[in-house]
C-alpha positions in Angstrom: -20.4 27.9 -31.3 -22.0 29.7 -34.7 -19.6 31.6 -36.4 -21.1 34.6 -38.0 -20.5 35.2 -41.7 -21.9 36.1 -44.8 -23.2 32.6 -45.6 -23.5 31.8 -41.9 -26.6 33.9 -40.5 -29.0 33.8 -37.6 -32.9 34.8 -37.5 -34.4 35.5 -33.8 -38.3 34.8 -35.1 -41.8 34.1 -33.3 -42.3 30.4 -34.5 -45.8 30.4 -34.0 -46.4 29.8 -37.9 -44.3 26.7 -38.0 -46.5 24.3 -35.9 -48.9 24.4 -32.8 -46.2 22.2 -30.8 -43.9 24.9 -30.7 -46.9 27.2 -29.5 -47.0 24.8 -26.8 -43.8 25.7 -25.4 -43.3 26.6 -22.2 -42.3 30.5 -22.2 -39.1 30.9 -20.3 -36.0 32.6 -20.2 -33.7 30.2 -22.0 -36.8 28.4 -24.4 -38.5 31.9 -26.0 -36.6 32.0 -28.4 -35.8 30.6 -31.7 -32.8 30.2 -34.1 -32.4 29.6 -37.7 -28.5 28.6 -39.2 -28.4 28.6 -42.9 -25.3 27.6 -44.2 -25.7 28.4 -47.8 -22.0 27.6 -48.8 -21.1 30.6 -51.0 -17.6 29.9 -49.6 -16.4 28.3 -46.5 -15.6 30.1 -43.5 -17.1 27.0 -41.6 -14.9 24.7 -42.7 -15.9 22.2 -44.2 -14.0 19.3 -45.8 -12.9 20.1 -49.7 -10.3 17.6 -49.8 -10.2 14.1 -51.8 -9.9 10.9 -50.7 -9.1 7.2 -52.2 -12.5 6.6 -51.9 -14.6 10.0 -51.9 -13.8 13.5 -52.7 -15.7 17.0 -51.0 -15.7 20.1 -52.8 -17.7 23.8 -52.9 -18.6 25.0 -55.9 -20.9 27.5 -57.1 -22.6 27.7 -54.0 -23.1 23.8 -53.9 -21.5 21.3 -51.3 -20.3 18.2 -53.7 -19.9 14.9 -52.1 -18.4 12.6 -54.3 -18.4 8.7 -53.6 -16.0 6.4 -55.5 -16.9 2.6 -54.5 -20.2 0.4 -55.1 -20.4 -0.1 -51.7 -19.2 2.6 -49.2 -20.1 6.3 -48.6 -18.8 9.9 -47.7 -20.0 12.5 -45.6 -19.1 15.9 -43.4 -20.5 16.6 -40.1 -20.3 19.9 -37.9 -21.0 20.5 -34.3 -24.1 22.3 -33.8 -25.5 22.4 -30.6 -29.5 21.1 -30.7 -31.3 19.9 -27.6 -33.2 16.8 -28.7 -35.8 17.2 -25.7 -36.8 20.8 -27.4 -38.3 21.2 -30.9 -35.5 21.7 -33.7 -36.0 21.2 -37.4 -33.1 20.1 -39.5 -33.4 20.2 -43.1 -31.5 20.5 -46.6 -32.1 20.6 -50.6 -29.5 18.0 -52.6 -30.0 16.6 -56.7 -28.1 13.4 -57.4 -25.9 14.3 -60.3 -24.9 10.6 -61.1 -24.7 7.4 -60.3 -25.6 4.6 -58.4 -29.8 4.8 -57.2 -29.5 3.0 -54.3 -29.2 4.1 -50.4 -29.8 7.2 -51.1 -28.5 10.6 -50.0 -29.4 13.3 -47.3 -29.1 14.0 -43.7 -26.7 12.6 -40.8 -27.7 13.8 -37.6 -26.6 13.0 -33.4 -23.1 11.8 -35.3 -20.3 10.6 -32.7 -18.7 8.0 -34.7 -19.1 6.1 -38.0 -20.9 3.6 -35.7 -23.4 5.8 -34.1 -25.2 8.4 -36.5 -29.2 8.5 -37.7 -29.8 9.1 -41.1 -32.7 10.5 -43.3 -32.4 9.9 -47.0 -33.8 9.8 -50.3 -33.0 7.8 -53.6 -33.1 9.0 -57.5 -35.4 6.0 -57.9 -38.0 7.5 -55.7 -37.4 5.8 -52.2 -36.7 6.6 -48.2 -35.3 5.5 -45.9 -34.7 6.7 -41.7 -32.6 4.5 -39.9 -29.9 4.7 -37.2 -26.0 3.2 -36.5 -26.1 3.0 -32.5 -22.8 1.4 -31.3 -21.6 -0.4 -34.9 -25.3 -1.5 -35.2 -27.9 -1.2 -37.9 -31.6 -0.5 -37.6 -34.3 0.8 -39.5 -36.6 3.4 -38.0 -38.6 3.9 -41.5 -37.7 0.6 -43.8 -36.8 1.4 -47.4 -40.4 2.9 -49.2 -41.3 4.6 -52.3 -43.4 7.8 -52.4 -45.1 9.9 -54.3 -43.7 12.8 -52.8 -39.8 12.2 -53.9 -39.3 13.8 -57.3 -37.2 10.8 -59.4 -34.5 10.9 -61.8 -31.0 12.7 -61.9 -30.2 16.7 -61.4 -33.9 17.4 -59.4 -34.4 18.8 -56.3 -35.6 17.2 -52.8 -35.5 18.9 -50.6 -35.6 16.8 -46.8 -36.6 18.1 -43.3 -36.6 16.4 -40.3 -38.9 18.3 -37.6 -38.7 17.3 -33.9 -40.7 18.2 -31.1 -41.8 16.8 -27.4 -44.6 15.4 -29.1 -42.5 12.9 -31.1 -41.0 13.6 -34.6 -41.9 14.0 -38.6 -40.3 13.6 -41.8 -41.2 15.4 -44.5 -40.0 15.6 -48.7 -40.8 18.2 -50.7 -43.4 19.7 -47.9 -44.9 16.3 -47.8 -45.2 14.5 -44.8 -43.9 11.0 -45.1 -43.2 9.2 -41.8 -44.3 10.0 -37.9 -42.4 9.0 -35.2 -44.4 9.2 -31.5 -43.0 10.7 -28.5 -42.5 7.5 -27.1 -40.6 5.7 -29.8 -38.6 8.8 -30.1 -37.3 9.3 -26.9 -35.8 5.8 -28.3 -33.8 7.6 -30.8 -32.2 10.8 -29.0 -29.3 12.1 -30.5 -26.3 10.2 -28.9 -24.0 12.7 -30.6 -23.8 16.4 -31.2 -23.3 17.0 -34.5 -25.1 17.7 -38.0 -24.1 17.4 -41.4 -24.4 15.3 -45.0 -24.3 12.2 -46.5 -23.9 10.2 -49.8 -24.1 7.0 -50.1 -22.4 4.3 -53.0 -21.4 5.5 -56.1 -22.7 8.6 -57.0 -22.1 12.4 -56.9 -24.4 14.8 -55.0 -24.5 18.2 -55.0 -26.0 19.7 -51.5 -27.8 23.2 -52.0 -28.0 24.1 -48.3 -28.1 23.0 -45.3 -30.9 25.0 -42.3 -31.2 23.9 -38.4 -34.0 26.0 -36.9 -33.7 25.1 -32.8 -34.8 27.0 -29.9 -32.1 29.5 -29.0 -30.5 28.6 -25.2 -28.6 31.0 -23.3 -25.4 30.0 -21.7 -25.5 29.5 -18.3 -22.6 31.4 -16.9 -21.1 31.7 -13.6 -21.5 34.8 -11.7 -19.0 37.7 -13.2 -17.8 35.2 -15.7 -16.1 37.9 -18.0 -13.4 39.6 -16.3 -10.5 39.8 -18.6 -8.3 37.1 -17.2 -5.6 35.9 -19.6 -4.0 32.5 -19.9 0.0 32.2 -19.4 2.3 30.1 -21.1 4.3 28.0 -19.2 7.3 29.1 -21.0 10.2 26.7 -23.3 11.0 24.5 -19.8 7.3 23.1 -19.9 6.2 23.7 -23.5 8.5 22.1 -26.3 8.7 22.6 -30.2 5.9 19.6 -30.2 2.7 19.0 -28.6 2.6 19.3 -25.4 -1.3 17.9 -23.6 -2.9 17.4 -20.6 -1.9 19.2 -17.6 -2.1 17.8 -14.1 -0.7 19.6 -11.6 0.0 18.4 -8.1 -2.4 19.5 -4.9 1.0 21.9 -3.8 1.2 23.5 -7.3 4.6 22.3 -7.4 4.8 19.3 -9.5 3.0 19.4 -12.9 2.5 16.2 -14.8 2.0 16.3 -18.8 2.0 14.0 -22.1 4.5 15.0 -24.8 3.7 13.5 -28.2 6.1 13.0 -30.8 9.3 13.9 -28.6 12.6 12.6 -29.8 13.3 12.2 -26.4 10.3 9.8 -25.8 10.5 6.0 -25.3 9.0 5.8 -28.9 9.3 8.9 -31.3 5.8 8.1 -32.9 4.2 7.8 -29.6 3.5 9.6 -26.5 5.2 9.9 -23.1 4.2 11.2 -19.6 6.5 14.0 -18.9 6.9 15.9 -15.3 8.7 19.5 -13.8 9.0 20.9 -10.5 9.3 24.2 -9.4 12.8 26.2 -7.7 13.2 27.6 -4.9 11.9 30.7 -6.5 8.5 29.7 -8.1 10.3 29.1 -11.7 9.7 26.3 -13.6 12.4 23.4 -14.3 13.2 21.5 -17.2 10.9 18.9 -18.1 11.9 15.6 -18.0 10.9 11.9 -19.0 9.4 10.2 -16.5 11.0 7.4 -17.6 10.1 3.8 -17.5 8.4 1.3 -16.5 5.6 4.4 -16.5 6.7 4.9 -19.6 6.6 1.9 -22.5 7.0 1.8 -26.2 2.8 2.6 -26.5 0.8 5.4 -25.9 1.3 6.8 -22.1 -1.1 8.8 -20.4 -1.6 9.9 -16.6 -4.6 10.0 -15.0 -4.0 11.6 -11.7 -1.5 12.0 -9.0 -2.1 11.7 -5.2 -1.7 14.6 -3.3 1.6 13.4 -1.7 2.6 12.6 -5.3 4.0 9.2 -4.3 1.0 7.8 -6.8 0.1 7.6 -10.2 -3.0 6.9 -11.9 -2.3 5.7 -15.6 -4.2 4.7 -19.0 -3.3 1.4 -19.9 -2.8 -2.3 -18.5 0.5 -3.5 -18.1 2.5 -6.8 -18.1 4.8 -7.5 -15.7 7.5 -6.4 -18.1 6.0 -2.9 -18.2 4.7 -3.5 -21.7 1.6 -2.3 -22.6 -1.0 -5.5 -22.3 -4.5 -4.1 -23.2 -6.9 -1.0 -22.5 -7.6 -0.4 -18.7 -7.0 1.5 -16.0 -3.6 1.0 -13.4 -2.0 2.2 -10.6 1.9 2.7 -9.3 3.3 3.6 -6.3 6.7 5.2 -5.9 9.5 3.5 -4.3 12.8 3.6 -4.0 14.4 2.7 -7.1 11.6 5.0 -9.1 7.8 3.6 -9.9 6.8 0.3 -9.5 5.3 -1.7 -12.3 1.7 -0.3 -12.5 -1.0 -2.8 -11.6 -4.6 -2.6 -13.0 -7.1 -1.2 -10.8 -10.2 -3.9 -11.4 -13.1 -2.2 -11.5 -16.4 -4.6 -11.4 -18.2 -5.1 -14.8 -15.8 -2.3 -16.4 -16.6 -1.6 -20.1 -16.3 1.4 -22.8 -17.8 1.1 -25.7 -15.9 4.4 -26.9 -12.1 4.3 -27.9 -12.5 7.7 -25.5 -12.7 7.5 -21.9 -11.8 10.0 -19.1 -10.7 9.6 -15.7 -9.9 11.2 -12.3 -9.2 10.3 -8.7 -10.4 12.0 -5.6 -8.0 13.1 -3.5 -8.5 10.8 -1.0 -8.3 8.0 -3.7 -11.4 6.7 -2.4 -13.5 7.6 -5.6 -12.7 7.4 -9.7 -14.8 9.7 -11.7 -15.3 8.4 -15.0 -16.5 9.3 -18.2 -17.3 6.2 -20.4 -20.1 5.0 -22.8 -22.1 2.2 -21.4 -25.8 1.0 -21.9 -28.5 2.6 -20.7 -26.2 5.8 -20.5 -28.1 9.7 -21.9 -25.6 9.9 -24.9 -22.1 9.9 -25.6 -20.0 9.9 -23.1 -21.4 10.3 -20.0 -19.9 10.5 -16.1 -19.8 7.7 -13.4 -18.4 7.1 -10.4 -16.9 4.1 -8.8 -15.8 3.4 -5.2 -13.2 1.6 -3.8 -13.7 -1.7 -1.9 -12.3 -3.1 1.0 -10.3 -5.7 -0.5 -9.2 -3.2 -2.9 -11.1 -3.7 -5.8 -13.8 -0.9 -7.0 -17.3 -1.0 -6.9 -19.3 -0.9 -10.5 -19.7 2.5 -12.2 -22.6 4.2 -11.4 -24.2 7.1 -13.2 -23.7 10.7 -11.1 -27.5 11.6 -13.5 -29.0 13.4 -15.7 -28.1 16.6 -14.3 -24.6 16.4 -15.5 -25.1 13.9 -17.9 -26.8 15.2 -21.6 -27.4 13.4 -24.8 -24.2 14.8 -26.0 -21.0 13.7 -24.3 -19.2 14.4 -21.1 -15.1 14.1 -20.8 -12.5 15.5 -18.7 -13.8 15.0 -15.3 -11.4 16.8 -12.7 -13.1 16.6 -8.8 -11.2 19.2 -7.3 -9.6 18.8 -3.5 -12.6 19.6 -1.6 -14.5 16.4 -2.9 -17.5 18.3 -4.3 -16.6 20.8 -6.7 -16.4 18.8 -9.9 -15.4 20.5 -13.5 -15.6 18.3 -16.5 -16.5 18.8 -20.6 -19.5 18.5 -22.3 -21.2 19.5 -26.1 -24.4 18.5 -24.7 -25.3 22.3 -23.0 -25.2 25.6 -25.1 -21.6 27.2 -25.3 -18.9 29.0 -27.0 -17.4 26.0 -28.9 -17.5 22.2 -30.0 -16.7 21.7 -26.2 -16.8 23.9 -23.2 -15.7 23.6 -19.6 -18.2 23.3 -16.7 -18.4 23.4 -12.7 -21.1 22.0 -10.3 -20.9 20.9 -7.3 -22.0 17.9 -5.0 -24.9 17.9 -3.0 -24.9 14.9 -0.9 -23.8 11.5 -0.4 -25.8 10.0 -3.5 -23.4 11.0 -5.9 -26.5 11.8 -7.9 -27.4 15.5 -6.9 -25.8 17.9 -8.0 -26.0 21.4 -8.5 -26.8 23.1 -12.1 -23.9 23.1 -14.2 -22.1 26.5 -14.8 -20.0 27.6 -18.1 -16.7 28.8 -17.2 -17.0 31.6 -19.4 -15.1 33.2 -22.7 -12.0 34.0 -19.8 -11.8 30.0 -20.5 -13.8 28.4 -23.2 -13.3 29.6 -26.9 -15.1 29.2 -30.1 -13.1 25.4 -30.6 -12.6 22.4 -28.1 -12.1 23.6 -24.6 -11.4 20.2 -22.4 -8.6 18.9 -19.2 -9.3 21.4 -16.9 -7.2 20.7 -13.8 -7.3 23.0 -10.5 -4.6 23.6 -7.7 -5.8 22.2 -3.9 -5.6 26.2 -3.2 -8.1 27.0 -6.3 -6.2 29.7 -7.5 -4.9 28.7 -10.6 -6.2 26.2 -13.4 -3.9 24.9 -15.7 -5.4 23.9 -19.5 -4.0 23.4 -22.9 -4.6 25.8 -25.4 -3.7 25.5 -29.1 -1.2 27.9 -30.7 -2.3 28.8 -34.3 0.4 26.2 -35.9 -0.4 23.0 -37.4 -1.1 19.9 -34.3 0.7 21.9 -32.0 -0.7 22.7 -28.4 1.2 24.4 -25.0 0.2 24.2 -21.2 -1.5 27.3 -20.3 -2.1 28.4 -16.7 -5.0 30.8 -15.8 -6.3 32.5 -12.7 -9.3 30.9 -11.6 -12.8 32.8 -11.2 -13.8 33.3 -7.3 -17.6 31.7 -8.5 -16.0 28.9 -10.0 -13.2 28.0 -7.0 -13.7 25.1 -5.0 -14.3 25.4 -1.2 -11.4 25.8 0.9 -9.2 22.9 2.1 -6.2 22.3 5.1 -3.1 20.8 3.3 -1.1 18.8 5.8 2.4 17.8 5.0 5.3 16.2 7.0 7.4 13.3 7.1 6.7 10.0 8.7 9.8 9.0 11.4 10.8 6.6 13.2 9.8 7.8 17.0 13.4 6.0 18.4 16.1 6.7 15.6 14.5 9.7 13.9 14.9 8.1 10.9 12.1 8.7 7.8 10.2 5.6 6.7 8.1 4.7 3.8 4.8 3.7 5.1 1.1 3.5 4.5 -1.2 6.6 5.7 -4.9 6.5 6.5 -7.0 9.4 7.7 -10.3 9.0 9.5 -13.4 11.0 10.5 -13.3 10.7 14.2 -17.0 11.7 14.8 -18.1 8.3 12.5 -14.6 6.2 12.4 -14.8 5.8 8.7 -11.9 6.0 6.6 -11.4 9.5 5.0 -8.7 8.7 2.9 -5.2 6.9 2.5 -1.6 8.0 1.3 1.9 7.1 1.1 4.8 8.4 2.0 7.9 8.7 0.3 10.3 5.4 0.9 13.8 7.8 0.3 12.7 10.9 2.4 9.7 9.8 4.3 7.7 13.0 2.9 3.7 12.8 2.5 1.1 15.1 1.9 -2.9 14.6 2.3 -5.7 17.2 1.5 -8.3 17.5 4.1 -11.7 19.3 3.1 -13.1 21.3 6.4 -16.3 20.3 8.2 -14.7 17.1 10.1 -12.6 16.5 13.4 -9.5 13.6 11.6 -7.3 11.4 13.0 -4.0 10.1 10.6 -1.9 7.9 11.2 1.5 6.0 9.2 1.1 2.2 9.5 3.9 -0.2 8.9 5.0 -3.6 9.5 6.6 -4.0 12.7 5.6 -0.3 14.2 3.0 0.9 16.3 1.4 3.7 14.9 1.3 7.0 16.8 -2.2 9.2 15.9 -2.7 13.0 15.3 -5.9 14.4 15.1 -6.8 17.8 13.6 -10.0 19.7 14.5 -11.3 21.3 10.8 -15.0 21.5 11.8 -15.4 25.6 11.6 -14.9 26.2 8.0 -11.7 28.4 7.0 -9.4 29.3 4.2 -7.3 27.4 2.3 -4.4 26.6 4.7 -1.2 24.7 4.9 0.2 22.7 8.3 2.8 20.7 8.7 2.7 17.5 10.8 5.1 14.8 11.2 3.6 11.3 11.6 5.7 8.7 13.9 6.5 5.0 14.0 7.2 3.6 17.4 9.0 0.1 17.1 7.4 -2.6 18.8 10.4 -3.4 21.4 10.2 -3.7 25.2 9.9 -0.6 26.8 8.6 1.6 24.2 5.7 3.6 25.5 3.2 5.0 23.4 0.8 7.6 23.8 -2.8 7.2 22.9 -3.3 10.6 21.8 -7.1 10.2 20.4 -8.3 9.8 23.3 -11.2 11.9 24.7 -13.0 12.0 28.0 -15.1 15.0 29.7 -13.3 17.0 31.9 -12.6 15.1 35.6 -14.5 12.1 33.9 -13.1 8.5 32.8 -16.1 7.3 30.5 -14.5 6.6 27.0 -16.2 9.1 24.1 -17.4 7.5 21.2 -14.6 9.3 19.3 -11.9 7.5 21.3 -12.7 3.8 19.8 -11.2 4.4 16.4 -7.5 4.6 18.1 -8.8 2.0 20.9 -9.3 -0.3 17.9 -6.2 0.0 15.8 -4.5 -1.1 19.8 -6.7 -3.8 19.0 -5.7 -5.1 16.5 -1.8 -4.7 17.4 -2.5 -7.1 20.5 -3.9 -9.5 17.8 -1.2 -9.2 15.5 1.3 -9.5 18.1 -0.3 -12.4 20.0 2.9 -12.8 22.8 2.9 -9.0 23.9 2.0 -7.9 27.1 1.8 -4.2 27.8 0.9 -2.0 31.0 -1.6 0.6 30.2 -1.1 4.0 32.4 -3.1 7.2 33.5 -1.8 10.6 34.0 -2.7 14.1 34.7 -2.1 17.5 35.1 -1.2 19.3 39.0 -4.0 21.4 38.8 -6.8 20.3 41.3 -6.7 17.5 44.4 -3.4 15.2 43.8 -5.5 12.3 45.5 -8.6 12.6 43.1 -5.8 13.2 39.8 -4.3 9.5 41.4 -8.2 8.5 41.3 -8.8 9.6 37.6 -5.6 8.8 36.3 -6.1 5.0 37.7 -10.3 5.0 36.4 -9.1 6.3 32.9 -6.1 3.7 32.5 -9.4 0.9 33.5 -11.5 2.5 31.5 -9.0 1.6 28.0 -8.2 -1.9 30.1 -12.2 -2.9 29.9 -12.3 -1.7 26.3 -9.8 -4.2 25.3 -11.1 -7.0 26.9 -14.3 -6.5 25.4 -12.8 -6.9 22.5 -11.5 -10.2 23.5 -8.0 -9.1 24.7 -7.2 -11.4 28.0 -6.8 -9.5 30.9 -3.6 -11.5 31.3 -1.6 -9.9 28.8 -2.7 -6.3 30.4 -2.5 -4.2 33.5 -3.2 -0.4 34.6 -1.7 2.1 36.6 -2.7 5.6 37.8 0.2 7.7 38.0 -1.6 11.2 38.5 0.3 14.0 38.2 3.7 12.5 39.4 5.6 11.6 36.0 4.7 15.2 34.0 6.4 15.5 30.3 6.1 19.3 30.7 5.7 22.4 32.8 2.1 23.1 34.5 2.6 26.2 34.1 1.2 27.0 30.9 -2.3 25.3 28.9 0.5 23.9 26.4 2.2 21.8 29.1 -0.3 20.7 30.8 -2.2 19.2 27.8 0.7 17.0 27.1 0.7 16.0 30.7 -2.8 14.8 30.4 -2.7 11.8 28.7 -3.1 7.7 28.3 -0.1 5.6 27.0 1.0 2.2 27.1 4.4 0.7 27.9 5.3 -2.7 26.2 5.8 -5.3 29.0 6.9 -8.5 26.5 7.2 -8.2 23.0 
């Protein structure tokens, strides 16, 4: 984050002269040492702004920073990142003379800077006056009101020299080596930084000419993850991904197939001066295609961006509201679904009491798209941005975003989010923890259910972050591979990067399942509506779509639960898998088809989530989830009368298989009467091990012979 140079030095001191609150320090690791940056400006390496302006010009000259201000009423100034951790002692302070000019509000520092609505100022006056105050989202407030004092030397081309010294205890302000103002711990913590940068300020019209400008904080390592430097190198994409203009924010698909980009600027978009979500897929042989438009109504004549994409990639997350034209409406959050003409119209995800009180925001869904992880500004939040998380309802709304704590979130701000496959692994952006630049890349991981512990946040290391703004960090379902942006040396002009992902910073391993959803009797593929559920609690896991044209889905699965999934639509009954991912493995990819079975008479349909001990008919918890969703088909198909039937494998007594088969087939009836099913629209039958579907000869065959189905009777 410091560059070295010969204006631009560092000090490693004991601070014990400074002040006895520093003594007071705890000695650790990351908090023993201390840090002075001088930047003297002799030229500028750093740099800062020397341009001019309508209203204020910025120059270096003769070792001086000039800040020039042109109106009665309005201001300049130049800030820099510098990382300083408000809840540790740091001392900020610079020399300035008013050349000419106006002598009122002053001159000095600008400090915790985000915005020109959110900043804190300390600053003197050639008439002899101070003055500490703060913007804090586009509002005004004095900390010290306007005061003269004896310690401000008055007049034009003197120097006063200001520091503002911080520590747990509260804060001071001093001119000249004269302490003028206190602020206690308490009211302090009141006025944290909500920003991360430090700079200069000059207010009305008047020319200033700053002599220095010296941060003194205690020096924090990086917290790195384990064997963060190994040499890895970041790929281009190549000319089919990266064009001859900017080409930003990568999201890649769970298969590593599909990537998802903005292109802004492109002749080719829906407005030249605008930007457009663009996507590729991969060939046969790994290679990347020619990008192409995604086209409208995604795409309008605003600014486009994508959020995320569902693992089946029959889903998009976008920035924006939309009318039902496709036009952009206002600022918001929405969601489309692919059909069979393209994407739907996206439709605004309602998210309760949503706000932002940054133009910036950040967004990602699980996998499951059962969670948005957020990064906004709201009240009561640590800083800038920081990260919440908001869950979706059962009437398809989404919960109110809560904080995921101050673990993760600092008085800096937090962007980027990207919660990888496994549904605990979580990388995101921050300038609120030491690192290499203005903004670097972290992981941590979740600890529980609370969405509020989590583990320490790691730096990715200088394989990833860089000495500038490191930020949309987006992982493959494998882990293998991240994909980035990285700039390029020429003027506003990025390319997609791809880089192998450290083993210490991987998420935990996940099953990809894929397949198509048929119909059972024409073997025809459907579009339909996927839900997957934990079959040792019945709560839903996560839901999908699948493709209307081809019938293709895909859905991530994290290891440490039994599933069931199932396609639902209109006018089928669904037919359940269930996968058992409880012993933890490696990343892995399985194909399933999902079927349909049209509700017609005759049909039978197996009940394959069924579970009973062996040679026992007493229903296992675990079977009521599929027992339910036959439920709720007898409800929604009030007239239907169905026969349900037992069967078995030949191993064993055929008279006691007849017995079982005829107990478990009762055992299903008397779960759905107690769920208010008459008995009149149901009967059962024990067939044993007289209709088999398959050989006894083998485990194979004889597990499909054991099973529970129903037949429909009257439709």
């Amino acid at each position: 984050m410091i560059i070295s140079s010969k204006k631009l030095f560092t000090v490693l001191f004991a601070w014990l002269a400074v002040t006895q609150a520093l003594q007071a320090q705890p000695t650790t690791r990351n908090s023993a040492r201390v840090e002075t940056i001088i930047e003297d400006f002799n030229n500028n390496e750093r740099k800062w702004d020397v341009k001019s302006y309508k209203a204020e010009s910025y120059v270096i000259k003769d070792g001086h920073y000039y800040i020039t201000t042109k109106k009665k009423s309005g201001y300049g100034f130049e800030t820099k990142p510098f990382f300083i951790n408000p809840k540790k002692p740091f001392i900020i302070e610079t020399a300035l003379q008013e050349v000419s000019g106006d002598n009122t509000n002053g001159a000095g520092l600008i400090w915790g800077y985000k915005s020109t609505k959110n900043y804190y100022r300390f600053v003197v006056t050639s008439n002899g006056q101070f003055n500490i105050s703060k913007y804090k989202k586009g509002k005004f407030s004095h900390i010290a009101k306007w005061a003269k004092h004896e310690a401000i030397k008055t007049g034009y081309n003197v120097t006063n020299r200001l520091k503002m010294f911080s520590t747990s205890r509260g804060a001071r302000f001093y001119i000249n080596g004269k302490l003028v103002y206190t602020v206690s711990r308490e009211e302090f913590r009141k006025h944290y930084f909500f920003g991360s940068r430090v700079g200069l300020i000059a207010y009305n019209n008047r020319v200033v000419k700053f002599d220095y400008l010296k941060i003194r904080r205690v020096k924090e390592d990086i917290n790195l993850i384990a064997n963060a430097k190994q040499g890895l190198k970041k790929e281009n994409l190549g000319p089919n991904i990266n064009s001859p203009f900017s080409d930003i924010t990568p999201l890649i698909a769970s298969d590593g197939n599909t990537l998802y980009f903005i292109r802004k600027d492109h002749p080719e978009n829906i407005k030249r001066k605008k930007q457009d979500i663009w996507y590729a897929t991969k060939d046969a042989s790994g290679n990347w295609g020619k990008a192409k438009n995604l086209g409208r109504p995604v795409n309008n004549s605003a600014h486009n961006n994508i959020i995320a994409v569902s693992p089946d990639g029959n889903t998009l997350v976008v920035g924006g509201v939309y009318d039902a034209q496709g036009e952009y409406k206002k600022r918001g959050i929405s969601i489309t679904s692919r059909v069979a003409s393209g994407w739907e119209v996206p439709k605004e995800i309602n998210i309760k009491n949503y706000y932002n009180n940054s133009s910036f925001f950040g967004v990602c869904m699980s996998a499951d798209r059962q969670k948005l992880v957020l990064a906004l500004e709201r009240e009561g939040g640590e800083g800038d941005l920081d990260l919440y998380v908001s869950f979706v309802q059962r009437d398809g709304t989404w919960s109110e975003p809560k904080s995921l704590g101050r673990r993760l979130n600092t008085f800096g701000g937090e962007s980027a989010p990207f919660l990888a496959a496994d549904d605990k692994t979580l990388y995101f952006s921050t300038n609120g923890l030491p690192g290499y630049g203005s903004k670097d890349i972290y992981v941590t991981r979740r600890l529980d259910d609370s969405w509020t512990r989590w583990s320490t946040p790691k730096n990715l290391g200088p394989d990833i972050n860089t000495k500038d703004f490191d930020s949309g960090f987006k992982v493959t379902a494998q882990g293998d591979y991240a994909y980035l942006v990285s700039y390029t040396g020429k003027a506003n002009k990025s390319d997609i990067f791809r880089i192998k992902l450290h083993e210490s910073a991987r998420p935990k391993p996940v099953v990809l399942v894929y397949g198509k959803v048929l119909n059972r009797k024409t073997g025809k593929p459907l579009g339909a509506s996927i839900a997957y559920n934990d079959l040792n609690t019945g709560k839903l896991a996560g839901v999908a779509r699948s493709n209307p044209k081809d019938g293709s889905y895909k859905i991530v699965l994290p290891y440490d639960k039994v599933y069931d999934f199932l396609a639902s639509k209109s006018g089928f009954y669904s037919v359940s898998k269930h996968l058992d991912l409880s012993s933890v493995s490696k990343f892995k990819v399985i194909k399933r088809n999902l079927y349909l079975a049209p509700i017609i008479v005759g049909q039978k349909i197996r009940l394959n989530n069924l579970f009973f001990d062996v040679g026992k008919s007493a229903l296992k918890s675990s079977s009521f989830a599929e027992l339910n969703r036959l439920v709720n088909s007898m409800k929604n198909y009030p007239n239907m009368t169905i026969e349900v039937s037992g069967h078995t494998d030949a191993q064993g007594s055929p008279a006691k298989n007849l017995q079982l088969s005829k107990d478990r087939a009762n055992a299903v009836l008397n779960y759905l009467k107690s769920k208010g099913i008459p008995a009149s629209r149901m009967q059962a039958k024990g067939y044993g091990q007289t209709k088999p579907l398959a050989t006894n000869g083998t485990a194979q065959g004889r597990a499909r012979n054991r099973r529970v189905e129903f037949m429909i009777l009257k439709k």
